[in-house]
KETORVO-898400 format. One record per atom (N, C-alpha, C, O): x, z, y; residue in three letters. Coordinates in Angstrom, 1 decimal. Each point is the difference from the previous one (the first is absolute). Layout:
+--------+--------+--------+-----+
:     c1 :     c3 :     c2 :   r :
+--------+--------+--------+-----+
:      X :      Z :      Y : ALA :
...
+--------+--------+--------+-----+
//
This chain:
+--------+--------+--------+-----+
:     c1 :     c3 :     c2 :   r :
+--------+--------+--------+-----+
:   -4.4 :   36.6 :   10.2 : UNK :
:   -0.5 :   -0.7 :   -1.1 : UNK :
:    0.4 :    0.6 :   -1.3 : UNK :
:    1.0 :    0.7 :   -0.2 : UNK :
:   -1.8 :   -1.1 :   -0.8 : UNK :
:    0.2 :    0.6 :   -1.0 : UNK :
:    1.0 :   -0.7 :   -1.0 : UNK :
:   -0.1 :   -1.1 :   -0.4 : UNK :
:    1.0 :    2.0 :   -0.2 : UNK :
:    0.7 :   -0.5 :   -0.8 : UNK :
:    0.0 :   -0.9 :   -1.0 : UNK :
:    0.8 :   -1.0 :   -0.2 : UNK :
:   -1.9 :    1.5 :   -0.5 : UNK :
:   -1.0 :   -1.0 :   -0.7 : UNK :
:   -0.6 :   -0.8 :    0.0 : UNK :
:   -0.5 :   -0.5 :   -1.0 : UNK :
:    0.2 :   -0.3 :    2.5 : UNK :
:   -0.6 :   -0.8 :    0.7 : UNK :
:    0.8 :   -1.1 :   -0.2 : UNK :
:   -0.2 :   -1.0 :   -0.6 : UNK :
:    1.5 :    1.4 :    1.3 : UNK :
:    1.3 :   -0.9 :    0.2 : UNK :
:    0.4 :   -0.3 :   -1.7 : UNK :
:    0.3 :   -1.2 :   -0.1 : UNK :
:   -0.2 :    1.7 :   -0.7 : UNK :
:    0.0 :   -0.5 :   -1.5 : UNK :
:   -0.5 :   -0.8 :   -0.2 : UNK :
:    0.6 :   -1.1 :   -0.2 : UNK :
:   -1.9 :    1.1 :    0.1 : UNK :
:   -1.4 :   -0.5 :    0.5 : UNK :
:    0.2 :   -1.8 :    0.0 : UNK :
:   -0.1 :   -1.0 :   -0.7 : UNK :
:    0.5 :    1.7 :    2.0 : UNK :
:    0.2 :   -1.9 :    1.4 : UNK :
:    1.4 :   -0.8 :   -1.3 : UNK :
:   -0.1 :   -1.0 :   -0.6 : UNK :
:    1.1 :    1.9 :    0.6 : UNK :
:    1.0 :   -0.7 :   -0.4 : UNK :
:   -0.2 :   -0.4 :   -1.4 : UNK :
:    0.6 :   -1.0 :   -0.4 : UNK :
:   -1.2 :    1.5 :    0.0 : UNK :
:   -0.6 :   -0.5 :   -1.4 : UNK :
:   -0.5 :   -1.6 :    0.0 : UNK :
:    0.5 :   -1.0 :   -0.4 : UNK :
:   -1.5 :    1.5 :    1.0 : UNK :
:   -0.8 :   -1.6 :    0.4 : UNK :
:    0.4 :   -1.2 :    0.6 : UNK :
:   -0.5 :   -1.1 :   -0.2 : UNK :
:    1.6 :    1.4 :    1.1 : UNK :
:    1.0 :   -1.0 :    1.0 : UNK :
:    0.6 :   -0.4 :   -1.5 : UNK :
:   -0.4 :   -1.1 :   -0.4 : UNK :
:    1.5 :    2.2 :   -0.6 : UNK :
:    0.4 :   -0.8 :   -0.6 : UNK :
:    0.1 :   -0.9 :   -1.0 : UNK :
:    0.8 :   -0.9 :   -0.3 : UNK :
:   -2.8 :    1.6 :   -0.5 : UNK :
:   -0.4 :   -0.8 :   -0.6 : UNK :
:   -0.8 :   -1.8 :    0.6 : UNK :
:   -0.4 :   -0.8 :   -0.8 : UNK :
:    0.4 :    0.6 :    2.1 : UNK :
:   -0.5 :   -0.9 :    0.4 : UNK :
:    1.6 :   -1.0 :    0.5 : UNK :
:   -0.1 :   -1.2 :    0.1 : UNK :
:    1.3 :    1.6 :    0.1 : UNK :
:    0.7 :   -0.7 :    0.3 : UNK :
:    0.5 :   -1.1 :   -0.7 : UNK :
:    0.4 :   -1.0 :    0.5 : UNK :
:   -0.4 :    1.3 :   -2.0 : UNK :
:    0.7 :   -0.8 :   -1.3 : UNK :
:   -1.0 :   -1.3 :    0.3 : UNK :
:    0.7 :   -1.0 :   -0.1 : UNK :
:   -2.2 :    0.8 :    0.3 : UNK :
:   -1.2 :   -0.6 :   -0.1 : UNK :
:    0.4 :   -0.9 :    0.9 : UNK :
:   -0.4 :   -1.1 :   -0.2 : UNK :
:    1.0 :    1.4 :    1.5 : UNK :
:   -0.3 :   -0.9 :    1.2 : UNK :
:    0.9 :   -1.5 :   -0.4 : UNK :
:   -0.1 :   -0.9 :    0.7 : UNK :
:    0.8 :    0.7 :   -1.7 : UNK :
:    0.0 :   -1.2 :   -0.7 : UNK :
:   -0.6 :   -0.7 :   -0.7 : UNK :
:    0.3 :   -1.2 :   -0.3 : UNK :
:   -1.6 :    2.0 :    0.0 : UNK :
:   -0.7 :   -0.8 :   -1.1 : UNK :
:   -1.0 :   -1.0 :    0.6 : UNK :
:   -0.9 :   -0.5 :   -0.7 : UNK :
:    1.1 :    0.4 :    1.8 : UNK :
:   -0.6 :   -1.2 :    0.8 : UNK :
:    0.2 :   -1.3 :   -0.6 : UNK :
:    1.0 :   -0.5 :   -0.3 : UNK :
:   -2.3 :   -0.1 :    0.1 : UNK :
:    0.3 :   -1.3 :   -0.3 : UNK :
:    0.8 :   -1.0 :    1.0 : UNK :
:    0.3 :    0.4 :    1.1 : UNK :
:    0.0 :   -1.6 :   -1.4 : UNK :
:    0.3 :   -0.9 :    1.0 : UNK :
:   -0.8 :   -0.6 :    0.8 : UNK :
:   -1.1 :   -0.2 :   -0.6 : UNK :
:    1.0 :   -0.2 :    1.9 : UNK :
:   -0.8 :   -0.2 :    1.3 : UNK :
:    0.2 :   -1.3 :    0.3 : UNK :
:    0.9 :   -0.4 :    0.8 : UNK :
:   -1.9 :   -0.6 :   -1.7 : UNK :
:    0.4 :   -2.0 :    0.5 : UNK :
:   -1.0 :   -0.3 :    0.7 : UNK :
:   -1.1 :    0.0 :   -0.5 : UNK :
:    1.5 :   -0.4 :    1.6 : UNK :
:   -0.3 :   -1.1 :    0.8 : UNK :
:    0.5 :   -1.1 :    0.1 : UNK :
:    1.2 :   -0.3 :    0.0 : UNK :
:   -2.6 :   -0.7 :    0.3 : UNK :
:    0.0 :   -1.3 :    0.5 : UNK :
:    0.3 :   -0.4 :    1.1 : UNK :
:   -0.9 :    0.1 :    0.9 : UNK :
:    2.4 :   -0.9 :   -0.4 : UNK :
:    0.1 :   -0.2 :    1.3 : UNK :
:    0.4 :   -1.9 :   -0.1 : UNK :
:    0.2 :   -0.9 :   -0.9 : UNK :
:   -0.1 :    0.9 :    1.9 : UNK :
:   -0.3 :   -1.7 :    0.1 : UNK :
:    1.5 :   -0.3 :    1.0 : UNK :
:    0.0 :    0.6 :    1.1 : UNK :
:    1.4 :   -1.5 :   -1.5 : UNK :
:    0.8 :    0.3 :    0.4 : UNK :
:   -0.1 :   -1.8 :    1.5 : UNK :
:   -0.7 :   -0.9 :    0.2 : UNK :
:    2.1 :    1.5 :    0.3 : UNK :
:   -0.3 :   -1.5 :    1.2 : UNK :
:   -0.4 :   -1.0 :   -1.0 : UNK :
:   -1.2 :   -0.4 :   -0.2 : UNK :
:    2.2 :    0.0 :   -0.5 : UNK :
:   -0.7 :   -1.5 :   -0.3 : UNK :
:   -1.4 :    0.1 :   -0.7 : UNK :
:   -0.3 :   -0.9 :   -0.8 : UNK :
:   -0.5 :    1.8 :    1.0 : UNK :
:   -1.5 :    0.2 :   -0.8 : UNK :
:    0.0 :    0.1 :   -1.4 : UNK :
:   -1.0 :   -0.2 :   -0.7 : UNK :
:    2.2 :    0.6 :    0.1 : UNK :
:   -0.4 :    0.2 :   -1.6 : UNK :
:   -0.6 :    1.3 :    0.1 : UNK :
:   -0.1 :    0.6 :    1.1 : UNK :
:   -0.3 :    0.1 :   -2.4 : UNK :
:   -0.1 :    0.8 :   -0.8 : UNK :
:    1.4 :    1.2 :   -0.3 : UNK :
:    1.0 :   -0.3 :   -0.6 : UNK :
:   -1.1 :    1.6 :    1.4 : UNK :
:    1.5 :    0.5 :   -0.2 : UNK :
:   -1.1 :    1.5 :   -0.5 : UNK :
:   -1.2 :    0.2 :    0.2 : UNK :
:    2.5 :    0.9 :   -1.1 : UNK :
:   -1.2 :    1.1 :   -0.5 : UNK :
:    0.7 :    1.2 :    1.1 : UNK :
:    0.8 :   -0.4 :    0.8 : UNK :
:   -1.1 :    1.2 :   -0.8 : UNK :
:    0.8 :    1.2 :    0.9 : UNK :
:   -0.7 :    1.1 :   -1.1 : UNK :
:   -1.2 :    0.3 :   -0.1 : UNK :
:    2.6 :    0.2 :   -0.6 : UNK :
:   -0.2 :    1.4 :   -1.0 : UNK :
:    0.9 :    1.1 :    0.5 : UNK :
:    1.3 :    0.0 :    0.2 : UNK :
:   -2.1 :    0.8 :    0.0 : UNK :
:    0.7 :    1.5 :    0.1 : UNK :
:   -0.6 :    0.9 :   -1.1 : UNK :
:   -1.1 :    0.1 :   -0.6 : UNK :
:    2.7 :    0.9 :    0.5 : UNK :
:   -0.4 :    0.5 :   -1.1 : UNK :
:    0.8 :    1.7 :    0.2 : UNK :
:    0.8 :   -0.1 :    1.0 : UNK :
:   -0.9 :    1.4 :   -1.5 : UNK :
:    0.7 :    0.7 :    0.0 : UNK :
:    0.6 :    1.1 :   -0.8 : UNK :
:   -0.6 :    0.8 :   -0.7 : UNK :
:    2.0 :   -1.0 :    0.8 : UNK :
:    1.0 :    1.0 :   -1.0 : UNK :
:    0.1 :   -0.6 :   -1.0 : UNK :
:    0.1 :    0.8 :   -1.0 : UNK :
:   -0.2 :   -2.1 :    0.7 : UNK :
:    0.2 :   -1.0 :   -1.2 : UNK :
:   -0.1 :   -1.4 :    0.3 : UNK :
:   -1.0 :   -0.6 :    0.3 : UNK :
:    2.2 :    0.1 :   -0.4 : UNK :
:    0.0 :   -1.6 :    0.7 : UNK :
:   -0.7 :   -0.3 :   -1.2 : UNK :
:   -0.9 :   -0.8 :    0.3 : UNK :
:    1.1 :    1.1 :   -1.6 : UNK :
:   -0.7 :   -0.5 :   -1.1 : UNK :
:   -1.2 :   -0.2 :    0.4 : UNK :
:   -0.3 :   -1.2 :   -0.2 : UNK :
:   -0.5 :    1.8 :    0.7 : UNK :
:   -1.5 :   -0.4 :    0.1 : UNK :
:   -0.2 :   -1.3 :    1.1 : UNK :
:   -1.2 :   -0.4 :    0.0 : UNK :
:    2.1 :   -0.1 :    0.7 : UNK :
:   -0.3 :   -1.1 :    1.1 : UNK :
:    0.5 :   -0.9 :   -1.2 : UNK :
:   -0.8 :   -0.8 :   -0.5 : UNK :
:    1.8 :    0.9 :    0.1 : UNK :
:    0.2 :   -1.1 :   -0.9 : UNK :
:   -1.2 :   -0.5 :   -1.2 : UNK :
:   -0.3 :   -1.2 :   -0.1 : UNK :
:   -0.1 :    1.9 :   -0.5 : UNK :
:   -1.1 :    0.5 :   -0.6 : UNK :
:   -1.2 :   -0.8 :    0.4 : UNK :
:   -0.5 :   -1.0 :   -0.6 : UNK :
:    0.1 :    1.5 :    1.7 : UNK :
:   -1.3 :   -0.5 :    1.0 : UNK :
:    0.5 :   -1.8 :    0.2 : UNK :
:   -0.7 :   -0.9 :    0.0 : UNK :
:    1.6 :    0.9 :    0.1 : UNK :
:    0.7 :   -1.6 :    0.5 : UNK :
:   -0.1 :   -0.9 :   -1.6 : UNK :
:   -0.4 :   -1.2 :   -0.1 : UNK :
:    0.6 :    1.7 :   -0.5 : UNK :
:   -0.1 :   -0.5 :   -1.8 : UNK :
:   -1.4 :   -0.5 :    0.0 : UNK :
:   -0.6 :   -1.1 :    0.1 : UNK :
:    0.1 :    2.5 :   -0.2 : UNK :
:   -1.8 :   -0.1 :   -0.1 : UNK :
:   -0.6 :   -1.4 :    1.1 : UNK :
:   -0.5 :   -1.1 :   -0.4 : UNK :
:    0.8 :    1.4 :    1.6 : UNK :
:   -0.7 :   -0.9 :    0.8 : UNK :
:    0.5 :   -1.8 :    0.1 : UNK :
:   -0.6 :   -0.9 :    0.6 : UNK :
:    1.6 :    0.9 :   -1.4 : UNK :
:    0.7 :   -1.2 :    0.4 : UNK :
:    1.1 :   -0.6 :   -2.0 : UNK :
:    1.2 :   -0.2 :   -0.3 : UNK :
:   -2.7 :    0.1 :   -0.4 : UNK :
:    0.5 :   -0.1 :   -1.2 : UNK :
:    0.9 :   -1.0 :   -0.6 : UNK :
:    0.8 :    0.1 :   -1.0 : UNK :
:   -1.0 :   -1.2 :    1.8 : UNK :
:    1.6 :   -1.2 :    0.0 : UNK :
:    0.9 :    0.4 :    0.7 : UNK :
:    0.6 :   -1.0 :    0.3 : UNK :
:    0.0 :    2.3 :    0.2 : UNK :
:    1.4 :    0.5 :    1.1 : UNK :
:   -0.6 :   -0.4 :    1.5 : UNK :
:   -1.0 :   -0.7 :    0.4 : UNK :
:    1.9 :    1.3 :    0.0 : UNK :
:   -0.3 :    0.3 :    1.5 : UNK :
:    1.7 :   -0.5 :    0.8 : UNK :
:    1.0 :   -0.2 :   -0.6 : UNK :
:   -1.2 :    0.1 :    1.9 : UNK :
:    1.5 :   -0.4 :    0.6 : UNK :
:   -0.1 :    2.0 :    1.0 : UNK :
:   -1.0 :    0.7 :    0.2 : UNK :
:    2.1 :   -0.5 :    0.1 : UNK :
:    0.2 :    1.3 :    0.4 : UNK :
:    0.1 :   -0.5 :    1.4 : UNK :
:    1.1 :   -0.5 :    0.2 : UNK :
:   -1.9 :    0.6 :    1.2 : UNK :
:    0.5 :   -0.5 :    1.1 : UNK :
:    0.6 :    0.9 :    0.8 : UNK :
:    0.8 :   -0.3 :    0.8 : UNK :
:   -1.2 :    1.5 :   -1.0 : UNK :
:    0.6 :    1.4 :    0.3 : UNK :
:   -0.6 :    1.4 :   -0.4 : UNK :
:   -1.2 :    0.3 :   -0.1 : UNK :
:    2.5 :    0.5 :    0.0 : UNK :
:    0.0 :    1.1 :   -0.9 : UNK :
:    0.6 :    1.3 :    0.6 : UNK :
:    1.2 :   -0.1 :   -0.1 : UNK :
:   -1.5 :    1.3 :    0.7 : UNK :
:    0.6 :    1.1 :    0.3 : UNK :
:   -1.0 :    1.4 :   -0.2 : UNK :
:   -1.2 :    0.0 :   -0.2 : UNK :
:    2.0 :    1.0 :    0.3 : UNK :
:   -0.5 :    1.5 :   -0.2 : UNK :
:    0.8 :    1.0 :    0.7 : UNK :
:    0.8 :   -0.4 :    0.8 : UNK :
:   -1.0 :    1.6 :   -1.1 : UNK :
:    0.5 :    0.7 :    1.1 : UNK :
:   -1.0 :    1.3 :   -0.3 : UNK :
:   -1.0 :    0.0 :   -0.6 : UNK :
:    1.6 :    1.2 :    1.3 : UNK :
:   -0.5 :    1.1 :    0.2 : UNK :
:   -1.0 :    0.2 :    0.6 : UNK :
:    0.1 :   -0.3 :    1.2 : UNK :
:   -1.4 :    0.8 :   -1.5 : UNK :
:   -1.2 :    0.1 :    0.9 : UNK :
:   -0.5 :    1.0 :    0.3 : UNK :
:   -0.9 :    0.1 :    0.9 : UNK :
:    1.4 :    1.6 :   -1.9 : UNK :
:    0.0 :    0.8 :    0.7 : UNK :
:    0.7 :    1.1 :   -1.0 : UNK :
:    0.8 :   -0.4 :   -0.9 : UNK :
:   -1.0 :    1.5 :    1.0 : UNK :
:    0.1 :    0.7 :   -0.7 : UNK :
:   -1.0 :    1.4 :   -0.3 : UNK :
:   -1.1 :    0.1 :    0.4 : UNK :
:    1.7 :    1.1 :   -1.1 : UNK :
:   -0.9 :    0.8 :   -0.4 : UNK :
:    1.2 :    1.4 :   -0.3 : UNK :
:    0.9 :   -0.1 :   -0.7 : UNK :
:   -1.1 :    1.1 :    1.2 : UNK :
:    0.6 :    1.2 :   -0.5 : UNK :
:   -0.4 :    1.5 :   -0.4 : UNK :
:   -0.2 :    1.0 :    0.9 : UNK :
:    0.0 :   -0.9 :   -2.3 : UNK :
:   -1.0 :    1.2 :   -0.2 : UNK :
:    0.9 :    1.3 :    0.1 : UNK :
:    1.1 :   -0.2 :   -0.6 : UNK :
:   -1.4 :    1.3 :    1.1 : UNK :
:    0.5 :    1.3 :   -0.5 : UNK :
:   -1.1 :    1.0 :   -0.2 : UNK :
:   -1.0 :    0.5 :    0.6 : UNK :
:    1.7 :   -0.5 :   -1.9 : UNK :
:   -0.9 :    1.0 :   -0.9 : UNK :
:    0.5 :    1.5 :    0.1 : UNK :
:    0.6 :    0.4 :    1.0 : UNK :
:   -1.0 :    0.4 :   -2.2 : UNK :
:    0.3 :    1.4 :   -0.2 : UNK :
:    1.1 :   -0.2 :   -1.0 : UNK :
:    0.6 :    1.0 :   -0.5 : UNK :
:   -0.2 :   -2.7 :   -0.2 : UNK :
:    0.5 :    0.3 :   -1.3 : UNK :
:    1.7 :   -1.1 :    0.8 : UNK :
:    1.1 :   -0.1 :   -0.5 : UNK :
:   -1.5 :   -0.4 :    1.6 : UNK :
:    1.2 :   -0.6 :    0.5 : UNK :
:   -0.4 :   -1.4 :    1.0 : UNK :
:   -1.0 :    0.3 :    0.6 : UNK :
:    1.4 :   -1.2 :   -0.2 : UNK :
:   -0.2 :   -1.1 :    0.8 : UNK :
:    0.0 :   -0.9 :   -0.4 : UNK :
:    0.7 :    0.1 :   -1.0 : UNK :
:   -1.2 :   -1.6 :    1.0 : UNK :
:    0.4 :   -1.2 :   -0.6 : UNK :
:   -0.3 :   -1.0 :    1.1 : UNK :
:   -0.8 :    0.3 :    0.9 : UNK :
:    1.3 :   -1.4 :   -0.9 : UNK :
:   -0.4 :   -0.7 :    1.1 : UNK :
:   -0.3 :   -1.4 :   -1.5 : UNK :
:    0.3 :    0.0 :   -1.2 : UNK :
:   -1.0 :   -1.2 :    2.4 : UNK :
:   -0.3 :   -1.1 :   -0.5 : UNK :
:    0.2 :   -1.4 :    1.0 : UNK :
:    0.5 :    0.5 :    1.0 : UNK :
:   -0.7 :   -1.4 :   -0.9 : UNK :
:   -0.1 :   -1.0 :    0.9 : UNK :
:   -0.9 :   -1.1 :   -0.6 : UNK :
:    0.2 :   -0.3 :   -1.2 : UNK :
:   -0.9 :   -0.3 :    1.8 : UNK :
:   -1.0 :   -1.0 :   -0.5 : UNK :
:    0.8 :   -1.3 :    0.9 : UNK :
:    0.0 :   -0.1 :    1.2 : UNK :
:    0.4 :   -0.8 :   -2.1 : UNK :
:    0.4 :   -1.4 :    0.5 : UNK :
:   -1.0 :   -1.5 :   -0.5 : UNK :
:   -0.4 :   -0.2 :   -1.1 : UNK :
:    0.1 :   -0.6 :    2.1 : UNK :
:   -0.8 :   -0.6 :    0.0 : UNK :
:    0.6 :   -1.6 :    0.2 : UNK :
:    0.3 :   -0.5 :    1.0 : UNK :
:   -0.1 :    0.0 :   -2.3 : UNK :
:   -0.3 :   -1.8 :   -0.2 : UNK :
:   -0.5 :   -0.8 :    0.6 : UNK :
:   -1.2 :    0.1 :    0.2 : UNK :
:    1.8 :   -1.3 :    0.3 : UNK :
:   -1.2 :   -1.0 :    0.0 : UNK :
:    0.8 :   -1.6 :   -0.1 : UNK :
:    0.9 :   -0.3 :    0.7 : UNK :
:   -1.4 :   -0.2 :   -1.4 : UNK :
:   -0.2 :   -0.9 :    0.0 : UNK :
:   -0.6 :   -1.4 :    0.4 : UNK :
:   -1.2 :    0.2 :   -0.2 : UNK :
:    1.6 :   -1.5 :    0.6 : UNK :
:   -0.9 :   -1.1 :    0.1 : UNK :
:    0.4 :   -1.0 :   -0.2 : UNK :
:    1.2 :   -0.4 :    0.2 : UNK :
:   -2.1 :   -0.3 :   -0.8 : UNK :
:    0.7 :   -0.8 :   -1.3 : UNK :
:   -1.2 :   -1.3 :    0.0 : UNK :
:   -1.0 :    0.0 :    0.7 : UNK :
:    1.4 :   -1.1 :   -1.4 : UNK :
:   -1.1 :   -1.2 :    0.0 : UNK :
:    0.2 :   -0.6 :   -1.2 : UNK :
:    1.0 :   -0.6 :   -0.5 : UNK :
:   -2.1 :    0.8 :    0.0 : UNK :
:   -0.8 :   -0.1 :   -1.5 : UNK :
:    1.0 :   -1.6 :   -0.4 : UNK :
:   -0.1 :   -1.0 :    0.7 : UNK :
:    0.5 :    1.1 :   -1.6 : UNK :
:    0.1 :   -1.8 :   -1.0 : UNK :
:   -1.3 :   -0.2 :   -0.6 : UNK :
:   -0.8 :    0.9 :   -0.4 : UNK :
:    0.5 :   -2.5 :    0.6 : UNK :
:   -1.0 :   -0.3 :   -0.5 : UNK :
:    0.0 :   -1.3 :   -1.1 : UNK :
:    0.5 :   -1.1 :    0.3 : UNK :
:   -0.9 :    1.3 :   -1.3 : UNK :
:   -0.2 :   -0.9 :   -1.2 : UNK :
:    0.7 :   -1.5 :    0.4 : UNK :
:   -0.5 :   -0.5 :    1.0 : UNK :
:    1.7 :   -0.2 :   -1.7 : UNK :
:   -0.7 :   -1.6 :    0.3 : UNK :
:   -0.7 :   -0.9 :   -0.3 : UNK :
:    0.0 :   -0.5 :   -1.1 : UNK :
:   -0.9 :   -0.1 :    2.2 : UNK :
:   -1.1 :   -0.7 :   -0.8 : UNK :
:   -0.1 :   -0.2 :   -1.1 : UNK :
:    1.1 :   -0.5 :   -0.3 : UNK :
:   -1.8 :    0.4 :   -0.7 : UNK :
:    0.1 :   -0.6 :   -2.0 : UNK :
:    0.3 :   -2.0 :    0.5 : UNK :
:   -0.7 :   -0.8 :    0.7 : UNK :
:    1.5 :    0.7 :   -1.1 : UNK :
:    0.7 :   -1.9 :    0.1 : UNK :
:   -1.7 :   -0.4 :   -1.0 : UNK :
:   -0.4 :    0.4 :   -1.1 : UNK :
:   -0.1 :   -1.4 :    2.2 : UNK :
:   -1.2 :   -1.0 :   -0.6 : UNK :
:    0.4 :   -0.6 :   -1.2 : UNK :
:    0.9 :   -0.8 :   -0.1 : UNK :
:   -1.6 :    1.1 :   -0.9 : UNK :
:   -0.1 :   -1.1 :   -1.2 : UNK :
:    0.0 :   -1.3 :    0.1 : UNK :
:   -0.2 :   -0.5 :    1.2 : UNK :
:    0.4 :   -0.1 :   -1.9 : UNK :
:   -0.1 :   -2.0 :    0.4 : UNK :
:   -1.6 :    0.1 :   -0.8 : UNK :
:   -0.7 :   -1.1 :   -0.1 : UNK :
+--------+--------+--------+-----+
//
């Protein structure tokens, strides 16, 4: 292969790796035992963005029912100018929306 080829590839690997965070957040609607309304957000390389997505969807606060992340993969480029590695870690959250209390009846 050509030397130039391999420049090439590693070029493009490492201009696409910085990006693989710019994923938005991923909410779903799941329905918990006692039948409420629960959200399920995943998000990646930025808890900020679950938290974020949880603001947006749930504008009176939310209760946090559970929360973890973790390593989901990684990435290692070698180039002609040196190596870098990366790892993509992935959020998630699920959480159940607060909702308004009723407005108290007028007399």
């Amino acid at each position: 292969m050509h030397s130039w080829w391999i420049a090439v590839v590693a070029a493009v690997v490492a201009l696409c790796v910085p990006f693989t965070g710019c994923r938005l957040a991923n909410v779903r609607i799941l329905h918990g035992a006692d039948g409420t309304e629960q959200l399920h957000i995943t998000c990646f390389n930025d808890e900020g963005r679950c938290l974020e997505a949880a603001g947006d969807e749930c504008p009176n606060g939310y209760d946090v029912i559970n929360a973890h992340g973790g390593v989901e993969g990684g990435t290692v480029t070698i180039g002609p100018f040196g190596a870098s590695a990366s790892e993509t870690r992935r959020y998630n959250l699920l959480i159940k929306c607060r909702w308004p209390a009723p407005a108290s009846q007028a007399p």
